[in-house]
C-alpha positions in Angstrom: 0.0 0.0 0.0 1.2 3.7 -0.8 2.4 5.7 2.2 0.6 9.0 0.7 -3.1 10.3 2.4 -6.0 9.2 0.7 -6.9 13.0 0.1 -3.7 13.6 -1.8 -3.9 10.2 -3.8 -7.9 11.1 -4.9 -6.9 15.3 -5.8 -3.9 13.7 -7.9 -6.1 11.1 -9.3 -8.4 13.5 -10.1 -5.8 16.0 -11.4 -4.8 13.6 -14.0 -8.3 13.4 -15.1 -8.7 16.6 -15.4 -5.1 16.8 -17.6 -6.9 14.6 -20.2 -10.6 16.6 -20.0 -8.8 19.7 -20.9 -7.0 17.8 -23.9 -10.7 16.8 -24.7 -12.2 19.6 -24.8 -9.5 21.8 -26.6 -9.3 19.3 -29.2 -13.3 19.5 -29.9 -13.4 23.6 -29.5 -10.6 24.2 -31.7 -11.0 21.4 -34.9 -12.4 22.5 -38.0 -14.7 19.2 -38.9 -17.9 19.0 -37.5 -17.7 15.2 -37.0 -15.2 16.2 -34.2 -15.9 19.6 -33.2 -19.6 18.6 -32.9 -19.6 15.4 -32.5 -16.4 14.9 -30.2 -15.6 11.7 -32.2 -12.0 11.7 -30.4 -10.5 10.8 -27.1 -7.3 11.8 -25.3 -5.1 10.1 -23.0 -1.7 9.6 -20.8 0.3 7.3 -20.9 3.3 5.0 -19.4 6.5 6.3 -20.8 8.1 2.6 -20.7 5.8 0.2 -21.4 2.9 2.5 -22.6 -0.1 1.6 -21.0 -3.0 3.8 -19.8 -2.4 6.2 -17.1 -5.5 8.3 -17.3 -8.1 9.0 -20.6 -10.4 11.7 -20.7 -14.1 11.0 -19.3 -15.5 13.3 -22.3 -13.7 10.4 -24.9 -15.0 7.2 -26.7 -14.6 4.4 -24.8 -13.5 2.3 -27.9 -10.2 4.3 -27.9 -9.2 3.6 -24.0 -7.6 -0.1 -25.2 -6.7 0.9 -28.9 -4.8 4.4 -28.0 -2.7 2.5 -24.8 -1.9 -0.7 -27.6 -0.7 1.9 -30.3 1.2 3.6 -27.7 3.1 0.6 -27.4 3.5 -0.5 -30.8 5.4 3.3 -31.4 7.3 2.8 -28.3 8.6 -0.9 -29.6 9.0 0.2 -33.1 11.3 3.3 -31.7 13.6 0.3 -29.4 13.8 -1.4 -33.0 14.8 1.2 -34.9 11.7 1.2 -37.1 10.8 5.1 -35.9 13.0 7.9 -34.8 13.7 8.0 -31.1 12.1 10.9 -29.2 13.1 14.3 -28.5 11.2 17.0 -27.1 8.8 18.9 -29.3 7.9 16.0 -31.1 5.1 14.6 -32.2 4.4 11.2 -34.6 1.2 10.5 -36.1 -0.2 6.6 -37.2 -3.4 5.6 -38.7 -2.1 2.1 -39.4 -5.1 -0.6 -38.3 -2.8 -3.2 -37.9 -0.5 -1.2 -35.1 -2.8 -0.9 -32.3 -5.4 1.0 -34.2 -9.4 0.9 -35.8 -9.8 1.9 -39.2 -8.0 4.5 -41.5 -10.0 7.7 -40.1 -8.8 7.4 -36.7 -6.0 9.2 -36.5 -3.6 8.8 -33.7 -0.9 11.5 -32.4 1.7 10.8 -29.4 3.7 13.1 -28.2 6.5 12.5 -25.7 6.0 14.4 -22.6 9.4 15.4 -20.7 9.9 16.7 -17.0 12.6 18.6 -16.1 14.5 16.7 -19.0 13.6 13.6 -18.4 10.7 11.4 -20.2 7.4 11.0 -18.3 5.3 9.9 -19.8 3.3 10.1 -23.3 0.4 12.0 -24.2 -1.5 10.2 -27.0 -5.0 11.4 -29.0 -7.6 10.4 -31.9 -9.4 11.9 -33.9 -11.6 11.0 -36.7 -11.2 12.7 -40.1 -13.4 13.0 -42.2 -11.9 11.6 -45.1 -8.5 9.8 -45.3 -8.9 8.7 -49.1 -9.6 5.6 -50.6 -11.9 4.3 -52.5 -15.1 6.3 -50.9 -15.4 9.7 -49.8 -15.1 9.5 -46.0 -13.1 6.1 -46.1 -16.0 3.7 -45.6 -15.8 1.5 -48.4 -18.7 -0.7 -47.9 -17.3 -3.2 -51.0 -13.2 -2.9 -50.4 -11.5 -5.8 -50.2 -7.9 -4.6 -49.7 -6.7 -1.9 -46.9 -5.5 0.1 -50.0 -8.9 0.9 -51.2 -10.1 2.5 -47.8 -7.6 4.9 -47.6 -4.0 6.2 -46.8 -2.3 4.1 -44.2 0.5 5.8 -42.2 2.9 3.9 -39.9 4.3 5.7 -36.7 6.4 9.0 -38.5 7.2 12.4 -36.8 4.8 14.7 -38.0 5.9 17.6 -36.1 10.2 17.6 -35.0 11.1 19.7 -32.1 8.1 21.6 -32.1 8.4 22.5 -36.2 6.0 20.3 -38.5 7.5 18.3 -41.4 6.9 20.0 -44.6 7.2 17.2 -46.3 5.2 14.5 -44.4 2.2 16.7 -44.6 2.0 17.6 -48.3 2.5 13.4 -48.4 -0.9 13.4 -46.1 -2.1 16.2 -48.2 -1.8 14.8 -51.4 -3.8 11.6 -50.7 -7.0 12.8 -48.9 -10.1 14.9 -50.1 -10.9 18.5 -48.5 -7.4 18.2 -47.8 -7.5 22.0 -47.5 -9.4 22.0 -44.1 -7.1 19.0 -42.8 -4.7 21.7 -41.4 -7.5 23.0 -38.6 -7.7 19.9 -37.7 -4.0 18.5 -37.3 -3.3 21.6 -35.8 -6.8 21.2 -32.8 -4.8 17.9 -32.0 -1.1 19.2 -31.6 -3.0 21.7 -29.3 -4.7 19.6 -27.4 -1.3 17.9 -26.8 0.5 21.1 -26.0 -2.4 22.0 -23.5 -1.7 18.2 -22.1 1.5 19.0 -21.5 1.2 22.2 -20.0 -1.2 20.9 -17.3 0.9 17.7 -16.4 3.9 20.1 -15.7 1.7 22.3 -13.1 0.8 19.0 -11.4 4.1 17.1 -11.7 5.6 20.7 -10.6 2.8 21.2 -7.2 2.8 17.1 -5.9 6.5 16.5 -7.5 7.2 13.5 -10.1 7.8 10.9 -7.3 4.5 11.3 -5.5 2.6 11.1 -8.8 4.4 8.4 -10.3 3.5 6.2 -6.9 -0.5 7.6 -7.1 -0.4 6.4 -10.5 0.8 2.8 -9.5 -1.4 2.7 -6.5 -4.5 3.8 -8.4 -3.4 1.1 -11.4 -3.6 -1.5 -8.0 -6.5 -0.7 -7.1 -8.2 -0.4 -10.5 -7.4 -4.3 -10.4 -8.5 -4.8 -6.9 -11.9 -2.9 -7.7 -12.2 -5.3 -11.0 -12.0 -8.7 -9.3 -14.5 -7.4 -6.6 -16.8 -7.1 -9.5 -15.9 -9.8 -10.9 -16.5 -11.8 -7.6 -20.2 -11.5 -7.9 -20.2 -14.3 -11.3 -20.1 -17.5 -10.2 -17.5 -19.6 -11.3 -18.4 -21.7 -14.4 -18.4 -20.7 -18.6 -21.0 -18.4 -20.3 -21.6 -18.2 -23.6 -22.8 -15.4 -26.3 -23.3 -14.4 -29.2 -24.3 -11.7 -32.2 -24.3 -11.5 -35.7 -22.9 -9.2 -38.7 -25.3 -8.4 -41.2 -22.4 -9.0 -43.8 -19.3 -8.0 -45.0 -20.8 -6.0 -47.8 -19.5 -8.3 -50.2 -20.3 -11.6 -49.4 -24.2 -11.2 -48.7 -24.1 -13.8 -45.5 -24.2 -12.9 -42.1 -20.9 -13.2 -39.5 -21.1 -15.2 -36.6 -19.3 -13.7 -33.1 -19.2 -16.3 -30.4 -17.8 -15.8 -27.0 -16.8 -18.1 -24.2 -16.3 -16.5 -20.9 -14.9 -18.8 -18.0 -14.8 -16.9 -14.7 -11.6 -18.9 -12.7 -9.4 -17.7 -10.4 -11.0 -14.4 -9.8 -10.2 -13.4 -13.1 -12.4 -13.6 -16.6 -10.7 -15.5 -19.5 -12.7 -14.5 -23.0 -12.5 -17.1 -25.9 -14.1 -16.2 -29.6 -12.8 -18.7 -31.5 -16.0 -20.4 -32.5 -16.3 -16.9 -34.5 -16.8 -16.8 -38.6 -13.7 -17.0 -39.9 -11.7 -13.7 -42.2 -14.3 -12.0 -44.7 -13.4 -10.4 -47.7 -15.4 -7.0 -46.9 -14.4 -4.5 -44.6 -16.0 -6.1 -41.4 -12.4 -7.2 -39.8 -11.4 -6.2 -36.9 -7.7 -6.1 -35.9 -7.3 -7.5 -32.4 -6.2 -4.1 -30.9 -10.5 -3.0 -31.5 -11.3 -6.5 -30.2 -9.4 -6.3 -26.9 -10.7 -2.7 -26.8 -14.3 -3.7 -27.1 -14.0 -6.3 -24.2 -12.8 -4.0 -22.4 -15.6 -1.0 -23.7 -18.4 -4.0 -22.6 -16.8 -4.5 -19.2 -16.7 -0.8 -18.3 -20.3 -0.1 -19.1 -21.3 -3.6 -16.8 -19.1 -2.5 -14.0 -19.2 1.7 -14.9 -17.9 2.8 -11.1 -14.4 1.3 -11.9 -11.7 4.1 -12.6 -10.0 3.3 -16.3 -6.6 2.6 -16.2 -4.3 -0.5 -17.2 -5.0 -2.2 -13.9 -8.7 -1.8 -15.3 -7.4 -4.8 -17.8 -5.6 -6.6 -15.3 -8.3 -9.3 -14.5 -9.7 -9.7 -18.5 -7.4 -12.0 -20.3 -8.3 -12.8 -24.4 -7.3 -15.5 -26.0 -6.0 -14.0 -29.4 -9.0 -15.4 -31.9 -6.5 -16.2 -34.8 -8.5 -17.4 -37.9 -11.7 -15.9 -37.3 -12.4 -12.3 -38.6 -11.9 -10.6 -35.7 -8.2 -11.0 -35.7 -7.6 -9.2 -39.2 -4.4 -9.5 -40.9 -3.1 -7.6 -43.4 -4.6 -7.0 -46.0 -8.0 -7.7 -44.6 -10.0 -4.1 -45.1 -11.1 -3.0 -41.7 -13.3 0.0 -42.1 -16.7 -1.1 -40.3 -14.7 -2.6 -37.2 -14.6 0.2 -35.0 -18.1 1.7 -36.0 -19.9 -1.6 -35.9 -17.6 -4.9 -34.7 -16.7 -3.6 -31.8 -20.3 -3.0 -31.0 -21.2 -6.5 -31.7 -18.3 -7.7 -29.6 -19.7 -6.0 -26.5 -23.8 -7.2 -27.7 -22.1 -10.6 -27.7 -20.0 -9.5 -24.0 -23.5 -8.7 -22.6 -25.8 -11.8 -23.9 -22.8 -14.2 -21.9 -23.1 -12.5 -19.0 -27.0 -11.6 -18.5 -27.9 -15.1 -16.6 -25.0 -14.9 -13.8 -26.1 -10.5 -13.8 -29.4 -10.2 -14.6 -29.8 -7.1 -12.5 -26.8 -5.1 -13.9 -26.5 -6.2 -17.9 -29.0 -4.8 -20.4 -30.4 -6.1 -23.3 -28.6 -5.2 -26.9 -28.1 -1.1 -27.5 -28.5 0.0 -31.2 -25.1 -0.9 -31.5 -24.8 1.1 -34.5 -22.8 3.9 -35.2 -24.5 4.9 -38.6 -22.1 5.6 -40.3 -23.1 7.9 -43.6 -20.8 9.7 -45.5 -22.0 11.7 -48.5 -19.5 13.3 -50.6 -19.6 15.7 -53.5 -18.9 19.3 -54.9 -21.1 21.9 -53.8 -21.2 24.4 -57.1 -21.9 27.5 -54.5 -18.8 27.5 -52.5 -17.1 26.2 -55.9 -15.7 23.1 -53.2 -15.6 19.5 -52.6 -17.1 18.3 -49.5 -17.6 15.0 -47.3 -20.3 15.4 -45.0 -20.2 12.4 -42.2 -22.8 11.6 -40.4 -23.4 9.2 -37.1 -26.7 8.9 -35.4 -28.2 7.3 -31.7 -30.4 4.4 -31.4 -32.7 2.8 -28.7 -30.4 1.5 -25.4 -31.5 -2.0 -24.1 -34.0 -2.7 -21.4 -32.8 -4.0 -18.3 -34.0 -4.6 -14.6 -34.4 -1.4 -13.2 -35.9 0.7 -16.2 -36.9 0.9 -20.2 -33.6 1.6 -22.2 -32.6 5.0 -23.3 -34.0 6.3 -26.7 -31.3 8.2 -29.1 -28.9 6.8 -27.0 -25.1 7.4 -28.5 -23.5 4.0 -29.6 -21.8 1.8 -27.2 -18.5 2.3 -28.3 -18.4 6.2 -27.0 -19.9 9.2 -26.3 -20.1 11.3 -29.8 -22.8 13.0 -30.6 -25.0 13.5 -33.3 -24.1 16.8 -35.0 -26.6 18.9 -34.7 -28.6 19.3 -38.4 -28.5 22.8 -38.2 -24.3 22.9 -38.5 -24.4 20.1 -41.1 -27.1 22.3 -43.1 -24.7 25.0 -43.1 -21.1 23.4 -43.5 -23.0 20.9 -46.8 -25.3 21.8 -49.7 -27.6 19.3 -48.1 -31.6 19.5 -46.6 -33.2 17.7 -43.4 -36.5 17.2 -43.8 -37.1 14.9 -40.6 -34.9 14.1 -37.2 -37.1 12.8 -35.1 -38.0 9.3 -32.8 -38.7 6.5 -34.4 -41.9 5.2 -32.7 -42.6 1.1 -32.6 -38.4 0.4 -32.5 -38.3 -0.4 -29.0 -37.8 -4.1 -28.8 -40.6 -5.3 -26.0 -40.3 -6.6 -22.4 -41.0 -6.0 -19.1 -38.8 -3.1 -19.5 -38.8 -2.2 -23.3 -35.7 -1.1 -25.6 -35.6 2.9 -26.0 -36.1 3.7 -29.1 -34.2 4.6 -32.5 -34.7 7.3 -35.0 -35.6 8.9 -38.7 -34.1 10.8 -40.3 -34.4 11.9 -44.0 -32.1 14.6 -45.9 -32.0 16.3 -49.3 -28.7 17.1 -51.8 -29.9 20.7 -52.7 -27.3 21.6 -55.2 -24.4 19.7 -57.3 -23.4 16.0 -57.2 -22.5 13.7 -54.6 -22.1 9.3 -53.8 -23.4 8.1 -50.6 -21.8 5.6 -49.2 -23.4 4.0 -45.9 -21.7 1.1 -43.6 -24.2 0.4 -40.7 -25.6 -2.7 -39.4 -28.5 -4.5 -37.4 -30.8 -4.4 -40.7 -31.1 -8.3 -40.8 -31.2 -9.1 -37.1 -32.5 -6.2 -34.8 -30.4 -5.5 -31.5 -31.3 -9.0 -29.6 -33.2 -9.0 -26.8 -32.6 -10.4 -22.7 -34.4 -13.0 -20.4 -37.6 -13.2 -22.8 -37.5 -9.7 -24.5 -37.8 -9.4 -27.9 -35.4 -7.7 -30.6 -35.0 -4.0 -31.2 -36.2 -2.5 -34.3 -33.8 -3.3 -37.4 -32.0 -0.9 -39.2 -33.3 0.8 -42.5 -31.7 2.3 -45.2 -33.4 3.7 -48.4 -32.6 6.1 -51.4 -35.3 7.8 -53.5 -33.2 8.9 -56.7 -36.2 10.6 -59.2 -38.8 9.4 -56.8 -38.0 5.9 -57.2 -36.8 3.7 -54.0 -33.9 2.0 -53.4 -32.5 -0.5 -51.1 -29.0 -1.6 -50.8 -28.5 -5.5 -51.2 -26.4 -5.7 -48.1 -29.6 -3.5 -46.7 -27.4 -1.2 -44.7 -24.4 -1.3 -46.4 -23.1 0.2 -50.0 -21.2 2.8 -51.4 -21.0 5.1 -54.4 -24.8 5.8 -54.9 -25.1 8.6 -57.1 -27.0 11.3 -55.8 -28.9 14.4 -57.8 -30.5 17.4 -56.6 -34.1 16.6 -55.4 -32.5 12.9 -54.3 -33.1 12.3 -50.7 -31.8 9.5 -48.0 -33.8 8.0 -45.7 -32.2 6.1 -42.2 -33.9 4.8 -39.4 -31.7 3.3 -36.4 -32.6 0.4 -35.0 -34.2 0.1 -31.6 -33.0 -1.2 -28.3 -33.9 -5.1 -27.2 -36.3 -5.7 -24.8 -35.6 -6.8 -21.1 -37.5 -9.5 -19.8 -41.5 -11.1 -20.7 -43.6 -8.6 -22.0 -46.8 -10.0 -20.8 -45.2 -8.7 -17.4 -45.0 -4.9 -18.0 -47.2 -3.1 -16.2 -50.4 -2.5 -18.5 -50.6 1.1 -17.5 -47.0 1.2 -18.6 -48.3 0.4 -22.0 -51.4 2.8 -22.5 -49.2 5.6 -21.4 -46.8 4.3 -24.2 -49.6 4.3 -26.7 -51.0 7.6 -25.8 -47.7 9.0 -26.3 -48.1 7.7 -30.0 -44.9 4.9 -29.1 -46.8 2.0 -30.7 -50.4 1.6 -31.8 -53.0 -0.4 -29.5 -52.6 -2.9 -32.3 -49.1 -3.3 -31.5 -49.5 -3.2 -27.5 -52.1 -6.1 -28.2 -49.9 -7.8 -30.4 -47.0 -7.5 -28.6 -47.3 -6.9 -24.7 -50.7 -8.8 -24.6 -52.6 -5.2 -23.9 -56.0 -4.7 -24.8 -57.2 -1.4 -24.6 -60.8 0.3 -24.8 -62.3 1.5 -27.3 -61.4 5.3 -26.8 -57.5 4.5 -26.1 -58.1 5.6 -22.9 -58.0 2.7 -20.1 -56.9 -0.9 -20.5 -59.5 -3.1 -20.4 -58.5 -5.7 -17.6 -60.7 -8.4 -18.3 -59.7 -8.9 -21.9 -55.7 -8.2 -21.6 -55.7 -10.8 -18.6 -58.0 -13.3 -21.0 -55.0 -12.6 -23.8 -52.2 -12.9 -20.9 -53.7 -16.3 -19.9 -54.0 -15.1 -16.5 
């Protein structure tokens, strides 16, 4: 045990939060993209100067990035003790995108920057964020028919971007000169070498009040205890294997859903996750590379357990059996675009049906688990400019013991909003016609799934391609202990008034879009929690006068009659229909 007060070992905990918050939030008020500055699609972090694992990551992040950011940081830390990157000096900062080191897809972006104290090296202070477009194929990078990394984008291994405090000319005409917009890149790469610099500046006032020492032994003792708080947690399964599963719509090539299958044996104290029963490689962009799959374990133990602190003693008690062979440990040149927006959500759905028999009062039913991801791109004739508008949207959050799940919840993986259509009207020559809930997407049970929503927008001037990889359009977001599944996702594009659905339903790319066109989305709906003959009735009438479902739909699927006028239940006939 550490020798320092528990008041000075919670203020320096907390300082080192608060390092990272301010990264956050300087990163999201000074980038140029609305997918970050709106949405706060990026996370910050510190990290362990030697062997690079998590120190501290900002609350106001996505979760997803808590494993990937601390396995990237190692991968540039091994690469620079191999000679593969130049070793550190102050001022510096490298940038990698590179899937296969410790990263997602292409679009996340990942600076580090080595953080010295009075000459020495600290630590490092790390950060994503996703652009908007990196190339490839697709404007906005989500090639929803690649079959090669190549064709999703630029692919950058661990280089100094920015030497002793000066950026490299040359490495960023290189970025330049393979990306769309890349004009506007510059507000951006300069929002996250800010964010950095602010990182830095607040870790010196903290290192320089409570000296190096006594934060370096908070920082071990708080990595302890992170583990200690995990095992308690982990105390309350009993010992024995669960099993769970969920499925990929498809790879956008092969039109045939992907199987994830996890085995979770609780032993020891400690959880040991197996998903080798998983579908083997695809040939679409649905990989994942194993950093996203550990990350998403990790993502779907966090939001079980949410009061323990994130750090790498967080990890300590999960161990994962690398699932060579299946699709979730992607190789190169396995295209990888859909793995952090919609793998890793299937990874945790899959995390949460194991564990819902030994925690039935703590794990939900399946989110939305769907990020959304849209990305129309195009040249806008008035600003005489090329643009790629990104979008992401909420869905329904799962049922579970205590309450109905959350409606327009964010996806699982983080916190990033939608951006509001307001800024997206303004930044793209586009039109919103509808944002709104999505009534009947709720999956049913005695606590029912929140719900998804609609939305519907207009190109108003020039040419664009959409390009859409989402999922949850075959099989809605399953459903817990007798629920029933959340709405399915639905994606549909009226070109001259005349509809069209994507074969892969909710995946495709390059659909040309004219003025007039419009593109309709609605998000799928949480799972339900438990039998929904056992809601309360008066549960369901108010959810019917609030225009949720119909009274056909409350009969049909919670076993609800109501009177004629909508206005009582009638409890003779729903406990006839309930056979009680």
């Amino acid at each position: 045990m550490s020798n320092i007060d528990p008041i000075t070992l919670s203020v320096i905990q907390a300082g080192l939060q608060q390092v990272c918050d301010e990264m956050d939030l300087t990163f999201s008020r000074s980038a140029f993209s609305p997918v970050i500055a709106e949405a706060d699609d990026r996370s910050d972090g510190i990290y362990d100067a030697e062997t690079g694992e998590l120190i501290a990551q900002g609350e106001l992040g996505l979760p997803v990035f808590v494993g990937t950011m601390q396995f990237s940081t190692m991968t540039l830390i091994d690469f620079i003790k191999q000679g593969k990157a130049l070793p550190p000096e102050e001022g510096d900062v490298y940038i990698v995108n590179d899937p296969y080191l410790g990263g997602t897809h292409l679009m996340d972006v990942r600076f580090a920057m080595p953080f010295y104290y009075k000459g020495e090296l600290f630590s490092w202070l790390s950060n994503t964020g996703h652009w908007p477009d990196i190339g490839g194929a697709v404007p906005g990078g989500f090639s929803a028919n690649a079959t090669a990394v190549e064709q999703e984008g630029l692919r950058l291994p661990p280089v100094k971007l920015v030497k002793r405090g000066e950026m490299d000319p040359e490495i960023y005409a290189i970025i330049c000169s393979n990306i769309r917009i890349a004009d506007q890149r510059i507000g951006d790469i300069r929002a996250q070498i800010a964010a950095l610099k602010v990182g830095a500046r607040q870790l010196t006032a903290l290192l320089d009040r409570y000296g190096a020492d006594t934060v370096k032994s908070t920082i071990g003792e708080w990595q302890g205890r992170a583990a200690q708080q995990m095992r308690a947690k982990i105390a309350r399964i009993p010992d024995g294997t669960y099993k769970g599963e969920a499925w990929v719509d498809s790879d956008g090539v092969v039109d045939e859903p992907l199987r994830i299958a996890v085995s979770i044996k609780k032993k020891d104290g400690d959880l040991f996750f197996d998903f080798s029963e998983s579908s083997p490689p695809c040939r679409g962009p649905m990989n994942s590379v194993i950093a996203t799959t550990r990350s998403s374990v990790y993502l779907a133990m966090k939001h079980i357990f949410p009061e323990v602190p994130i750090n790498a003693g967080t990890f300590e008690p999960l161990h994962i059996e690398d699932p060579v062979g299946t699709f979730l440990y992607a190789e190169y040149p396995r295209p990888v675009s859909g793995c952090a927006a919609e793998v890793s959500q299937r990874i945790a759905e899959a995390v949460f049906a194991a564990l819902v028999d030994p925690l039935p009062d703590i794990v939900t039913a399946a989110p939305a688990g769907s990020s959304g991801n849209f990305a129309l791109g195009g040249f806008d004739p008035e600003k005489n400019r090329p643009f790629v508008m990104y979008q992401i949207s909420g869905g329904g959050y799962g049922g579970n013991a205590d309450h109905d799940g959350l409606t327009n919840g964010c996806s699982t993986i983080g916190i990033s909003k939608t951006q509001p259509i307001e800024v997206l009207e303004q930044y793209y020559p586009v039109l919103f016609h509808e944002y709104g809930l999505r009534e009947g997407s709720g999956g049913a049970g005695r606590q029912r799934g929140g719900f998804g929503v609609n939305y519907t927008v207009e190109l108003r001037r020039g040419e664009a391609q959409a390009s859409f990889v989402m999922d949850h359009g075959r099989i809605g977001p399953q459903g817990a202990l007798g629920g029933k599944d959340g709405g399915r996702n639905t994606v549909t594009v009226y070109r001259n008034g005349e509809a069209y659905t994507p074969t892969h339903l909710s995946k495709d790319q390059d659909i040309p879009i004219a003025p007039g066109d419009i593109v309709a989305v609605g998000t799928p709906g949480g799972g339900g929690f438990g039998d929904p003959h056992d809601r309360d009735a008066d549960l369901v009438l108010r959810d019917v006068k609030r225009g949720y479902y119909t009274a056909e739909q409350a009969q049909e699927l919670f076993g609800v009659v109501l009177t004629g006028d909508l206005d009582a239940v009638d409890v003779t006939a729903t406990a006839t229909l309930r056979g009680r």
